[in-house]
C-alpha positions as CSV (number, residue, x, y, z in Angstrom):
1,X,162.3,164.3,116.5
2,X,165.3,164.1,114.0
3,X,165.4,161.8,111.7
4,X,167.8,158.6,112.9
5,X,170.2,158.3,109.9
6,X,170.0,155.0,109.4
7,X,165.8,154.9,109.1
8,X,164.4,153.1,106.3
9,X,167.8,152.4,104.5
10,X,168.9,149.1,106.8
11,X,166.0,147.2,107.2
12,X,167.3,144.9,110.0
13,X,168.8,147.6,112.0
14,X,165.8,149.2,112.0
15,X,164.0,146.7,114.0
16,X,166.8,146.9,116.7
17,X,166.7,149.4,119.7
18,X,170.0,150.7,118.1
19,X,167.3,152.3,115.7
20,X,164.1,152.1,117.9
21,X,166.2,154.3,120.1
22,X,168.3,156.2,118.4
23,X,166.0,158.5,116.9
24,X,167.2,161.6,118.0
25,X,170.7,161.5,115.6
26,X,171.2,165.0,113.4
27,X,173.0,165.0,110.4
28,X,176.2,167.3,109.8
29,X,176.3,169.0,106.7
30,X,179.3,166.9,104.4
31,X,183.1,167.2,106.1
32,X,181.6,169.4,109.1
33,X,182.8,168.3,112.5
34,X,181.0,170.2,115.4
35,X,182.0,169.2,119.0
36,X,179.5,167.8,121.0
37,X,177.5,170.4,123.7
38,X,178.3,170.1,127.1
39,X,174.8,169.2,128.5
40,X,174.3,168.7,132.2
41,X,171.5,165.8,132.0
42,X,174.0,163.9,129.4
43,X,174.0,160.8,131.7
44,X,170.6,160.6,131.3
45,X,170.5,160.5,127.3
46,X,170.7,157.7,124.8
47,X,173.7,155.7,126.1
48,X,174.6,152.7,123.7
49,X,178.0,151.2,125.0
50,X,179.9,150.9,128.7
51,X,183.7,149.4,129.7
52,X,185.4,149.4,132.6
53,X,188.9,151.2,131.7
54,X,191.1,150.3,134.4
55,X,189.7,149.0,138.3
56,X,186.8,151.2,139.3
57,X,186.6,153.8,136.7
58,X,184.2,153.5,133.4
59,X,184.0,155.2,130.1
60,X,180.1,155.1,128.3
61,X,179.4,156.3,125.2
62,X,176.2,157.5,123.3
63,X,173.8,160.4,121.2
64,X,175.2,163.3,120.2
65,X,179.0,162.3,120.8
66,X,178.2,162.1,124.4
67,X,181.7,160.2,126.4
68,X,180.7,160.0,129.8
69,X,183.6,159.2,132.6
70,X,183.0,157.8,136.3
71,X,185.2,156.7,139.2
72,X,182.4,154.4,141.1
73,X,179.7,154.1,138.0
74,X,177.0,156.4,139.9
75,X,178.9,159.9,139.2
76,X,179.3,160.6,135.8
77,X,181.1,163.8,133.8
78,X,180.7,164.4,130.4
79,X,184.1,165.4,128.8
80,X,185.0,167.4,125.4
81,X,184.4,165.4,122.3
82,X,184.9,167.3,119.1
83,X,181.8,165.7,117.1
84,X,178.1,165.6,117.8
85,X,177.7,162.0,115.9
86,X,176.1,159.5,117.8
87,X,178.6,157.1,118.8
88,X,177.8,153.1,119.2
89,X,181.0,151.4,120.9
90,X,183.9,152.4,123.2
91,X,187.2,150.1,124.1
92,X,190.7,151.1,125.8
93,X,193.7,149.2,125.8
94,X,194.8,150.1,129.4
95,X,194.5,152.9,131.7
96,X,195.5,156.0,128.8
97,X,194.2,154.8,125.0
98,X,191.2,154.4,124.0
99,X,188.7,154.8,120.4
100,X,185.1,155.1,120.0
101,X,183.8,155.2,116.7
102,X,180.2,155.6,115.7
103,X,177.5,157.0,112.7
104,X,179.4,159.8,109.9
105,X,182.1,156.3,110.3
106,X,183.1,158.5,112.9
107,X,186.9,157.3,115.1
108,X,187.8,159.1,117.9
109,X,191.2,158.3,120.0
110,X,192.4,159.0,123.7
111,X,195.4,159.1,125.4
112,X,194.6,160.5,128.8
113,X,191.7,157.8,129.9
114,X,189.1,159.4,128.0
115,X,189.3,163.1,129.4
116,X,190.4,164.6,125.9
117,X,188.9,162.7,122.0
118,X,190.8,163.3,119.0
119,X,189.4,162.7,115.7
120,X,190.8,160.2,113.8
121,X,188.3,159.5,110.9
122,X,185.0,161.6,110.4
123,X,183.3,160.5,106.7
124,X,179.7,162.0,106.8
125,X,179.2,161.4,103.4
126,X,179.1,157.9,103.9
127,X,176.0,158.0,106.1
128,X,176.9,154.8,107.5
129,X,177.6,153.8,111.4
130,X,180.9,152.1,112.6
131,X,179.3,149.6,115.3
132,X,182.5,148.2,117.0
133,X,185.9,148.7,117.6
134,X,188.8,146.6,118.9
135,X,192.5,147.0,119.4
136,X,195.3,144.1,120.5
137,X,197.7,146.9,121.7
138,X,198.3,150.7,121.2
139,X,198.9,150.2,117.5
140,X,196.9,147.8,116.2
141,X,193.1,147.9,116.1
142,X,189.4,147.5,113.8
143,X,186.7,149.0,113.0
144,X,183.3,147.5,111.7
145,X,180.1,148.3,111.0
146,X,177.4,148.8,108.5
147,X,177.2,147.2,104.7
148,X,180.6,145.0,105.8
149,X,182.4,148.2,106.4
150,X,185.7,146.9,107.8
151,X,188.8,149.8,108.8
152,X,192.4,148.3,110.1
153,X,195.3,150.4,111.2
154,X,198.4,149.1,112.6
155,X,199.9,152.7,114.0
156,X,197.6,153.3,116.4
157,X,194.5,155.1,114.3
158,X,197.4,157.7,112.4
159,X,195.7,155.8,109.3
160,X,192.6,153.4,108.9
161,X,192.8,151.0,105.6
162,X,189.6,150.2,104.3
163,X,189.7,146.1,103.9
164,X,187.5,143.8,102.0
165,X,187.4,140.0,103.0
166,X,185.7,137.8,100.1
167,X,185.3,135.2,102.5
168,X,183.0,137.4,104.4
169,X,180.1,137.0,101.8
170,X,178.0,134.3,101.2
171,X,179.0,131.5,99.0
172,X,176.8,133.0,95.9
173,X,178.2,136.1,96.5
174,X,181.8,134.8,96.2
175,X,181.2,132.7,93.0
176,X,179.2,136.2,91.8
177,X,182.0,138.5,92.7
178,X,185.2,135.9,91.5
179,X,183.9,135.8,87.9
180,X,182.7,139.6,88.1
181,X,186.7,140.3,88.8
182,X,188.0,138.5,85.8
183,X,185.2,139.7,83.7
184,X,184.3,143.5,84.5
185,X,187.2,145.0,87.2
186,X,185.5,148.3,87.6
187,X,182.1,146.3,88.6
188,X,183.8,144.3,90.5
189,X,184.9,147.0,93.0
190,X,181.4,148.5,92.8
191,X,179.3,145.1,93.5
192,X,181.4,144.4,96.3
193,X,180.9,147.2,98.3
194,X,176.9,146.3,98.5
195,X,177.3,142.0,98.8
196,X,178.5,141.7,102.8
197,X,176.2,141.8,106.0
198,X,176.3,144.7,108.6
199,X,178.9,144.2,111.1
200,X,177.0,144.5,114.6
201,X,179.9,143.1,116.7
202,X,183.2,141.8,117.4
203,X,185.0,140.2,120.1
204,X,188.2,138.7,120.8
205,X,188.1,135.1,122.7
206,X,191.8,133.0,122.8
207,X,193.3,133.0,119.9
208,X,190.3,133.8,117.7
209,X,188.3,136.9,116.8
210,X,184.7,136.4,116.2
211,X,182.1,138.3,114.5
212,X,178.2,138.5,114.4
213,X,175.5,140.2,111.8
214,X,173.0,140.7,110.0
215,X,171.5,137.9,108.2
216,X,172.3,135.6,110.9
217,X,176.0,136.2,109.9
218,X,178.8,134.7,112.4
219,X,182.2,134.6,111.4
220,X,185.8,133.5,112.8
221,X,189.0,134.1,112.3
222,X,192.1,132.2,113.6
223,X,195.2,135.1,112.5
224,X,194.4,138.0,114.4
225,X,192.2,139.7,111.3
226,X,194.2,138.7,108.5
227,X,191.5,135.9,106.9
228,X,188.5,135.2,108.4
229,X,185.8,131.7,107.5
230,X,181.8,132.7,107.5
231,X,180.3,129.8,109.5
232,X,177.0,127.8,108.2
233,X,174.3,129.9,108.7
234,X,171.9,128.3,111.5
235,X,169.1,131.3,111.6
236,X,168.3,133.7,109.2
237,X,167.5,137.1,111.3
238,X,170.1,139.7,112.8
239,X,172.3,138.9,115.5
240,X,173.7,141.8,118.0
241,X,176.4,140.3,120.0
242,X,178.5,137.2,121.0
243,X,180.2,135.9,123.7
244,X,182.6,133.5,125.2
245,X,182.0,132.4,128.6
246,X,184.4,131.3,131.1
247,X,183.6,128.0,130.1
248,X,184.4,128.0,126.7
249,X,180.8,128.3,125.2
250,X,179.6,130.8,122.3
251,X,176.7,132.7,122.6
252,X,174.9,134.5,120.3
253,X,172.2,137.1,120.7
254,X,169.6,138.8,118.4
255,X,166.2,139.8,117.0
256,X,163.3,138.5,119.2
257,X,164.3,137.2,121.8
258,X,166.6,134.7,119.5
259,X,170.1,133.0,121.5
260,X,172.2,130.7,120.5
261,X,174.4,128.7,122.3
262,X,177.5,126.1,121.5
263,X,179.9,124.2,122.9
264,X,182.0,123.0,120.2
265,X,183.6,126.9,118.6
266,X,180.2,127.4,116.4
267,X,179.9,124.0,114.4
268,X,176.6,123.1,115.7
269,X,173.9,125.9,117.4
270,X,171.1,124.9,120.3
271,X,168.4,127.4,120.5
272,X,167.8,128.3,123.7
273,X,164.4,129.5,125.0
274,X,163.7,132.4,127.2
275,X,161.4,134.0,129.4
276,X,161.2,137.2,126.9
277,X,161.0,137.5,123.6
278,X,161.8,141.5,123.1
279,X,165.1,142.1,120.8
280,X,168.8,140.9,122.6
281,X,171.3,143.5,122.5
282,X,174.2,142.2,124.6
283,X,175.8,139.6,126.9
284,X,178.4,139.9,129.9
285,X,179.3,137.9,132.6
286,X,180.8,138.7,136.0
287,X,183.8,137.3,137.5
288,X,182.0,134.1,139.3
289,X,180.7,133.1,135.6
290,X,177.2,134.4,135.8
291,X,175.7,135.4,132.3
292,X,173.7,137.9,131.7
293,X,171.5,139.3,128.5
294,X,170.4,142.8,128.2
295,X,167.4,143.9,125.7
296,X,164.7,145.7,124.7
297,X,161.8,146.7,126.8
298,X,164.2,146.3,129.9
299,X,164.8,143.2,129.2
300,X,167.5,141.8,131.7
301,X,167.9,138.1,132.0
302,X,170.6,135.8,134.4
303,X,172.0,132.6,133.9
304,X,174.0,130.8,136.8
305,X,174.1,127.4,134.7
306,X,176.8,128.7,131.5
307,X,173.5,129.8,129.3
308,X,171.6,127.1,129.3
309,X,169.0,128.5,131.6
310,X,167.9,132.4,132.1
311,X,165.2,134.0,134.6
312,X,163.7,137.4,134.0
313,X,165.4,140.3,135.8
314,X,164.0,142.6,133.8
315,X,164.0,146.5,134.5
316,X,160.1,147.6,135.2
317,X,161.2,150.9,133.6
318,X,160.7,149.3,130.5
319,X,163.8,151.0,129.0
320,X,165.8,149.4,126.4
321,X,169.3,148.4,127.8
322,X,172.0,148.5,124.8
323,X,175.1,147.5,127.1
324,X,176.2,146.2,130.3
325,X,178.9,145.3,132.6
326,X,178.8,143.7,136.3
327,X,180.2,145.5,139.5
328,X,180.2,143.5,142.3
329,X,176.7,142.5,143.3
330,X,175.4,145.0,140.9
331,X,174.9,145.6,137.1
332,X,175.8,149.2,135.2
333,X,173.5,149.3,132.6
334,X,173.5,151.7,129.8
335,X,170.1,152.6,128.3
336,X,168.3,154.6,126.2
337,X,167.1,156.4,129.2
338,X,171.0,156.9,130.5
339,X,173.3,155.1,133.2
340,X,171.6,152.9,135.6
341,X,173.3,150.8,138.3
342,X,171.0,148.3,139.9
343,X,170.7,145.3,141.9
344,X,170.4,141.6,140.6
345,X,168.3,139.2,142.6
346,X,170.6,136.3,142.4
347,X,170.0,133.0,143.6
348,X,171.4,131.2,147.0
């Protein structure tokens, strides 16, 4: 098997299925883009992230550059991307733009729905992954991902500015880094490229963009990107996604079966316990406010009570699922296995 790029260089990723299942990610020799083969079996390969672009028809993303399009999420057709890096998110602003970014810091942009990619950023001498992506309109977006790497644009991905946000470290880190500045410039813009957390995901909820790590890192900011406040950190191992219900709770999902749940914008944390204890990857809810959390091991879980309870819906495949979304009375899962749309035994 190919070595997976980020092995034994980030020690918490590793222990995720972003790492336990990617293992089949080449590297490109330095500044080589090659576009991704078009394999027939691709919707049954590594899959890592899934949206629902406009009503009915869904973009998923995965190993080898793989951008899979489907009009009832059953059918799927693999369309032209011109890189072979394995890509870990996918988002679209309406029916026509979208980005997906992934490993090589990899951002590719469409403006059909997804039928034609575009590179916008390919750095394969960086050997780091871009994990997440989000845009407020057509023009301005983020990137994140690995060792607090952290792209903005505001003209629609023409350019991506690298950013650094000292209140992302920890409060050592800051105190380290202020005097460093004063004292030794040059260091200071070495050291700082090594002091933040991997950025594993971002979402946008209200007014507020949050952000979750490494390191039990979970951080807010109230001005669209421009400054952002680390909260108090409440537990100590990665964290893979977060999410606002419907009701106005946070939830935050990671290593081990560990979630987190709060009801007062993350000042205070309640752990809460689960029927599994394999690694949490994601969290989506459907239109009526059920929750659910996908995982390792096909783990699948369903709350009806605004997370504070879950049962075990898990897959008997045993697959990990990396992403979700609900259609209907059904979930589309994306695994390491590929696409899967199944049935959720809810309750009365």
């Amino acid at each position: 098997m190919h070595k997976y790029l980020l092995a034994g260089c980030l020690s918490a990723l590793a222990l995720t299925p972003l790492a336990a299942a990617m293992t089949e990610q080449s590297a490109l020799p330095p500044g080589e883009a090659k576009p991704a083969f078009m394999v027939p079996l691709a919707a049954k390969s590594l899959l890592t992230d899934v949206v629902e672009i406009t009503n009915g028809q869904f973009a998923a993303v995965g190993d080898r550059g793989h951008i899979l399009l489907s009009q009832d999420g059953t059918n799927w057709q693999q369309a032209q991307v011109p890189v072979q890096s394995l890509l870990t998110s996918v988002y679209f602003t309406d029916a026509d733009y979208g980005w997906a970014v992934g490993h090589d810091a990899t951002i590719l942009h469409s403006q059909d729905g997804g039928k034609t990619w575009q590179i916008q950023q390919f750095l394969p001498e960086t050997d780091k992954p871009l994990m997440d992506v989000y845009f407020f309109d057509r023009q301005r977006g983020m990137a994140v991902g690995a060792y607090g790497m952290f792209f903005t644009t505001n003209d629609g991905g023409n350019t991506w500015d690298k950013a650094f946000y000292l209140s992302l470290a920890s409060v050592d880190d800051q105190e380290f880094l202020a005097e460093l500045e004063e004292t030794d410039p040059e260091g200071y813009l070495l050291e700082r490229e090594s002091v933040l957390p991997h950025f594993n995901r971002l979402i946008v909820a209200g007014q507020q963009i949050l952000m979750v790590g490494e390191a039990g890192f979970v951080a807010i900011s109230e001005d669209a990107g421009e400054s952002w406040r680390r909260l108090e950190e409440f537990y100590n191992g990665s964290l893979f996604d977060i999410h606002r219900t419907q009701a106005g709770t946070l939830l935050v999902a990671g290593l081990r079966g560990n979630l987190f749940r709060s009801t007062d914008n993350g000042e205070s944390w309640q752990d809460i316990a689960l029927p599994v204890s394999a690694t949490l990857n994601s969290i989506f809810e459907d239109d009526s406010g059920k929750l659910y959390l996908a995982g390792n091991a096909g783990a699948l879980l369903l709350s009806e009570d605004d997370g504070l309870n879950f049962v075990d819906q898990s897959q008997a495949d045993g697959r990990a699922v990396l992403n979700g979304l609900a259609i209907a009375e059904q979930v589309l899962l994306v695994t390491e296995a590929g696409v899967k749309l199944t049935t959720i035994n809810k309750s009365e």
